[in-house]
C-alpha positions as CSV (number, residue, x, y, z in Angstrom):
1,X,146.5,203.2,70.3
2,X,144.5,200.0,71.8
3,X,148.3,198.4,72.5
4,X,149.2,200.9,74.6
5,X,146.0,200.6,76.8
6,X,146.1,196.6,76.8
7,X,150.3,196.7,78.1
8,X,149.4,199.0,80.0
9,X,146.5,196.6,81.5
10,X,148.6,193.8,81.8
11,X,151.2,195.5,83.8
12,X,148.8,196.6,86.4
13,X,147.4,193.3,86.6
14,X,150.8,191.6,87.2
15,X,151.6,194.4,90.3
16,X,147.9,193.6,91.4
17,X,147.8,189.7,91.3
18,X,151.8,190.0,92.3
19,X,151.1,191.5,95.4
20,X,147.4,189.6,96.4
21,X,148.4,186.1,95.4
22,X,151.2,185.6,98.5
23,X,148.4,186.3,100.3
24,X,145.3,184.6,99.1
25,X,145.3,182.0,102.2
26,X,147.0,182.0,105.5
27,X,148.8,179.3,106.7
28,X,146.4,176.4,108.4
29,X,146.9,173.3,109.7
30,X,147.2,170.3,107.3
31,X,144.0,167.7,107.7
32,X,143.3,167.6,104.6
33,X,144.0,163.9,104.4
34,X,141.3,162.5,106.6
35,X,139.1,164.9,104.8
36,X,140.1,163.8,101.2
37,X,139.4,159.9,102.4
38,X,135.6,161.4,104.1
39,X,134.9,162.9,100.9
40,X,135.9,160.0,98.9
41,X,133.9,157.7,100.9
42,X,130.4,160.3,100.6
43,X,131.6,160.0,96.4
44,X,131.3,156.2,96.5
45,X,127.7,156.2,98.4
46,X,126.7,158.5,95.9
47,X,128.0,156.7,92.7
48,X,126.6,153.6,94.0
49,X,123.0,155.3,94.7
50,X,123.3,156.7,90.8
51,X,124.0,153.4,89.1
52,X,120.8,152.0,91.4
53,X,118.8,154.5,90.1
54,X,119.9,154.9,86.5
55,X,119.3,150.9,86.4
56,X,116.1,151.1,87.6
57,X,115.5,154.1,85.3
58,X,116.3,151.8,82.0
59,X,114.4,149.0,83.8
60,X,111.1,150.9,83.7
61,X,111.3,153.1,80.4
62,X,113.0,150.7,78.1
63,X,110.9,148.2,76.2
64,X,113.1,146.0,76.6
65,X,115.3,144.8,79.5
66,X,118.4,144.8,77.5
67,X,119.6,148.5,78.6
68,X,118.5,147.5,82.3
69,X,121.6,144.9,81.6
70,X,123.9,146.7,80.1
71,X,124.2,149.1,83.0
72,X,123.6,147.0,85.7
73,X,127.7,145.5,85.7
74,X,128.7,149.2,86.3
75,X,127.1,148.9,90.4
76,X,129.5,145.8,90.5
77,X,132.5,148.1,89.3
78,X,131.6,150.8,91.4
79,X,131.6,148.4,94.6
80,X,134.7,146.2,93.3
81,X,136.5,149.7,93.3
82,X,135.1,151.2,96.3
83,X,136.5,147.9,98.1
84,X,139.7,148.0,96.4
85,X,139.5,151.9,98.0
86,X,139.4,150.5,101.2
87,X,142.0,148.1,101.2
88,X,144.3,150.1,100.2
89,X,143.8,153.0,102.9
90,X,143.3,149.7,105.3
């Protein structure tokens, strides 16, 4: 029967993964802090490029400029809270 065959499945993949998953990664030293921060920083440029762009987006294809300034307050979040980033790592 199929239940036979599926505990059977299971079992082998519990000895499989049991046996790989101690060693998936070796032992490294730890920089991942700096990284994290790097990355962080790269995230904010690139937030703060998208909001420029999707305003001026809305600013060209909207008949109106009411969308233009609706999304234009989010640069001045994403800048407020890039800043607030910084001081805090400061």
């Amino acid at each position: 029967p199929i239940y036979v065959l599926a505990l059977l499945n299971f079992v082998i993949t519990r000895l499989v993964y049991g046996y790989l998953l101690p060693y998936a990664e070796t032992k490294k030293t730890d920089l991942g802090g700096a990284f994290w921060v790097s990355q962080l920083h790269n995230v904010y440029i690139g937030v703060v490029i998208y909001c420029l762009l999707m305003t001026g987006v809305l600013y060209s294809r909207a008949a109106t400029i009411g969308p233009m300034l609706i999304a234009a307050p989010s640069l001045g979040y994403v800048l407020l809270s890039w800043r607030r980033f910084d001081s805090a790592l400061a």
